[in-house]
C-alpha positions as CSV (number, residue, x, y, z in Angstrom):
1,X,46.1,169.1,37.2
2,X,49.7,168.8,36.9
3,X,51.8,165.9,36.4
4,X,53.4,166.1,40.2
5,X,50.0,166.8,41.7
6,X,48.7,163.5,39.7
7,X,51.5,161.5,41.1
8,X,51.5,163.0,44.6
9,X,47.7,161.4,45.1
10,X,48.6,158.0,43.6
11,X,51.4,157.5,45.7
12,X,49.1,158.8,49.1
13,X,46.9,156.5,48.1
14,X,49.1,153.8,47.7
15,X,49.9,154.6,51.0
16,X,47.4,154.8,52.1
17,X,46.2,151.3,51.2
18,X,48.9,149.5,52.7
19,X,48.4,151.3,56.0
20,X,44.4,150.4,55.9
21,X,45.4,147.1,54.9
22,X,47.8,145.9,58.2
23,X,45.0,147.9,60.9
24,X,42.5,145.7,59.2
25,X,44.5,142.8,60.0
26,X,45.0,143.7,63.6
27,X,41.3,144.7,64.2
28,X,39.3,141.8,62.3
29,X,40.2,138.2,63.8
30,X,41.9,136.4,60.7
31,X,39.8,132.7,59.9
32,X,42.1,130.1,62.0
33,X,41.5,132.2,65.2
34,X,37.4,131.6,64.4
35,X,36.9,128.4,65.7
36,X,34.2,128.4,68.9
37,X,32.9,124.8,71.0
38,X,29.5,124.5,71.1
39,X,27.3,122.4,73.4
40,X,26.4,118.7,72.2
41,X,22.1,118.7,72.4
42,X,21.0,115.3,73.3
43,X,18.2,114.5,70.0
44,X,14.4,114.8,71.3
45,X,12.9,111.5,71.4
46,X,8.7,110.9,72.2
47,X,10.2,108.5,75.3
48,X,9.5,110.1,78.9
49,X,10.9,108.5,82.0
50,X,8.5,108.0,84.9
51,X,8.2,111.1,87.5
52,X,10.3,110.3,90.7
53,X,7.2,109.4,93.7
54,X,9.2,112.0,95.9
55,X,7.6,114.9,93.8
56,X,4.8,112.9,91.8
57,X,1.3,112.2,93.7
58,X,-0.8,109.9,91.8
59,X,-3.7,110.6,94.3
60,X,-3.9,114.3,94.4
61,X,-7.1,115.9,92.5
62,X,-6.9,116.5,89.0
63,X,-7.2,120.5,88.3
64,X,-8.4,119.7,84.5
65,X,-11.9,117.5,86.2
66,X,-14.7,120.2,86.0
67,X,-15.6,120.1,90.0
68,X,-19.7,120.7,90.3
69,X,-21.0,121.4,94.1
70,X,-24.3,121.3,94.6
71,X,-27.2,121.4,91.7
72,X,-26.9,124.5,89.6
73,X,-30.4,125.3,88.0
74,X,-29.1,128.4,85.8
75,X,-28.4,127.2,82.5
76,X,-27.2,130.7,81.5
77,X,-24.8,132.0,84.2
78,X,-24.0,135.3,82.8
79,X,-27.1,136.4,81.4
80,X,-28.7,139.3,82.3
81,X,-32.0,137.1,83.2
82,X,-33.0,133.9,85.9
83,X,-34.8,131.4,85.0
C-alpha cells in the first residue's frame, strides 16, 4: 500500500465514526428519556374479606360432598366382572 492510500482509509474511517456515532444518538433513546411509571401492587396478605350475600349462598349444595343415591352393591365399578 501506499502512503496516500494508507491515509485515505484512516481519514474514511474517521469519518466514518463520527457519522455512526450522531445516527446512534438519534436512533437509541439517551438514559434521562428512560424513565417508565409502573403500577403500585397492593402486598398479598393471608386476610380475606367476607363474600357479599348478593352473590354468596351459604345453603346451596356443596359440589366437593361425594352424593350417593341409592345402595351401590359393586365394590369394583369398572371391572370387567359383577359380583
Amino acid at each position: 500500500m501506499k502512503r496516500k492510500d494508507l491515509i485515505l482509509i484512516i481519514i474514511i474511517a474517521l469519518i466514518s465514526a463520527v457519522i455512526s456515532l450522531f445516527v446512534s444518538k438519534m436512533i437509541f433513546v439517551p438514559p434521562t428519556n428512560r424513565h417508565q411509571e409502573v403500577e403500585v401492587v397492593q402486598p398479598i396478605t393471608a386476610n380475606f374479606p367476607e363474600p357479599d350475600k348478593r352473590y354468596f349462598n351459604d345453603q346451596a349444595n356443596d359440589p366437593t360432598k361425594l352424593i350417593t343415591i341409592g345402595q351401590n352393591t359393586n365394590n369394583a365399578p369398572f371391572s370387567s366382572t359383577q359380583q
